[in-house]
C-alpha positions as CSV (number, residue, x, y, z in Angstrom):
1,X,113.5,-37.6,-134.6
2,X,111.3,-38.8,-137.6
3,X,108.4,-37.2,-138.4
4,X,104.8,-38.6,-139.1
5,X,103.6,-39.1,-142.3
6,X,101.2,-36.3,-141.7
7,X,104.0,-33.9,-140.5
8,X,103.6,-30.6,-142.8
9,X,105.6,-28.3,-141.0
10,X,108.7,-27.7,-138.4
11,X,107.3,-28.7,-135.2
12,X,110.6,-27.8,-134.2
13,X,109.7,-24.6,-134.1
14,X,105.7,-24.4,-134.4
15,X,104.2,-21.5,-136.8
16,X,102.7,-18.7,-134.6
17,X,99.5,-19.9,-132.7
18,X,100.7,-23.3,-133.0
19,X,101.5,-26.2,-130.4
20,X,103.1,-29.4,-131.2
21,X,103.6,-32.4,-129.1
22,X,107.0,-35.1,-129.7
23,X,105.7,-38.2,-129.2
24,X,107.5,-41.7,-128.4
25,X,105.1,-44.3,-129.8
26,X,106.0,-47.7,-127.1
27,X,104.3,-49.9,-129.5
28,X,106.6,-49.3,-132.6
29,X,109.5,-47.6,-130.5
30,X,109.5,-44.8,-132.8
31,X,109.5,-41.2,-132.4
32,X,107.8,-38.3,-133.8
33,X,105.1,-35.1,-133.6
34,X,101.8,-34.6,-133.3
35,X,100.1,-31.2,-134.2
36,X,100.6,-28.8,-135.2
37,X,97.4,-27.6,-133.7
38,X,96.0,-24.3,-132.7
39,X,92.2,-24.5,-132.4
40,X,90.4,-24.2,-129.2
41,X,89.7,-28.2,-129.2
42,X,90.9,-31.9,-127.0
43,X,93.2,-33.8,-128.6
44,X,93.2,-37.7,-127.6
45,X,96.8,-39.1,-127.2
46,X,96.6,-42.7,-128.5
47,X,97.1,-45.2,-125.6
48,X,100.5,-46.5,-127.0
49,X,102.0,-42.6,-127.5
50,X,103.6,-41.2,-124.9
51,X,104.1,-37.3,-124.7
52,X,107.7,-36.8,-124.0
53,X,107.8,-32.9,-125.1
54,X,106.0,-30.1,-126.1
55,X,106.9,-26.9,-128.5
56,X,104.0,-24.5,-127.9
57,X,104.4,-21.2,-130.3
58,X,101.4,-19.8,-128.7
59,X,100.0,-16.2,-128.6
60,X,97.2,-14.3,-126.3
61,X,97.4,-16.2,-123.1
62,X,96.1,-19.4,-124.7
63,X,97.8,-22.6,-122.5
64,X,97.8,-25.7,-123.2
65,X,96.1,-28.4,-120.3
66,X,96.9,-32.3,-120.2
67,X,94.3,-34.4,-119.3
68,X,95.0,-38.0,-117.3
69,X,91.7,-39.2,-119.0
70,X,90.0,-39.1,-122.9
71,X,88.4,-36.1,-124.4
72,X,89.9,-33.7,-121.4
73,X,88.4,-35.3,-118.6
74,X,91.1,-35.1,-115.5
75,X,93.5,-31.9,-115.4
76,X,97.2,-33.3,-115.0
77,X,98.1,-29.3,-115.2
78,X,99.0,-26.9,-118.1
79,X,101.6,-24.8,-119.5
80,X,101.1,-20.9,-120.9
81,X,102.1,-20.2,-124.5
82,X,105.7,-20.0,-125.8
83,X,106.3,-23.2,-123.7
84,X,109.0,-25.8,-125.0
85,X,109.5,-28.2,-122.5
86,X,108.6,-31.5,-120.5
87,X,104.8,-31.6,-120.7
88,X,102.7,-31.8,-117.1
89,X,102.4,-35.7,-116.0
90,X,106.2,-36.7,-117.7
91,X,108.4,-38.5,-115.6
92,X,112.4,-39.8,-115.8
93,X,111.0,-42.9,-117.3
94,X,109.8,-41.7,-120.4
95,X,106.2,-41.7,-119.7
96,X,104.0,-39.3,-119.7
97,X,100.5,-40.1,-118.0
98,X,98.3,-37.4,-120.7
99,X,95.8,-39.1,-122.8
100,X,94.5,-36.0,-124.0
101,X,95.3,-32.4,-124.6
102,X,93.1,-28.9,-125.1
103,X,95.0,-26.1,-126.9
104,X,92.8,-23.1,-125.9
């Protein structure tokens, strides 16, 4: 799994209060992660980066919703913290329909 440029730490395993998503970019057919992130805030996934798994180090009952449309518009469904795992909308084929996230 490479990591993006940006990458500054182990999405592996996220810092406390952190999510991270593993991303598998079907334009460059590369892999690598997203995040991490921890504010109360949407994320837009890039139309080309598919959402193939997600390590959520999360505390306080904050959960993590996908969104079928931009700037969380369209609940898919979410997942409560200390989550790693499939992300809501994956399927067999590698796809994941999210084109946005919230962490809150």
């Amino acid at each position: 799994m490479a990591a993006s440029p940006a990458q500054a730490v182990d999405c592996n395993l996220p810092p406390v209060g952190d999510m991270c998503l593993h991303i598998h970019n079907t334009d460059t057919n590369t892999w690598y992660w997203l995040g991490p992130w921890n504010a109360c805030a949407v994320h837009n996934i890039a139309i080309d980066e598919q959402a193939t798994w997600i390590n959520n180090n999360q505390v306080g009952g904050v959960r993590t919703t996908f969104y079928y449309g931009r700037d969380g518009k369209n609940p898919i469904g979410s997942v409560a913290q200390d989550y790693s795992g499939r992300p809501p909308g994956y399927t067999d084929s590698d796809l994941s329909s999210a084109q946005s996230v919230r962490v809150c």
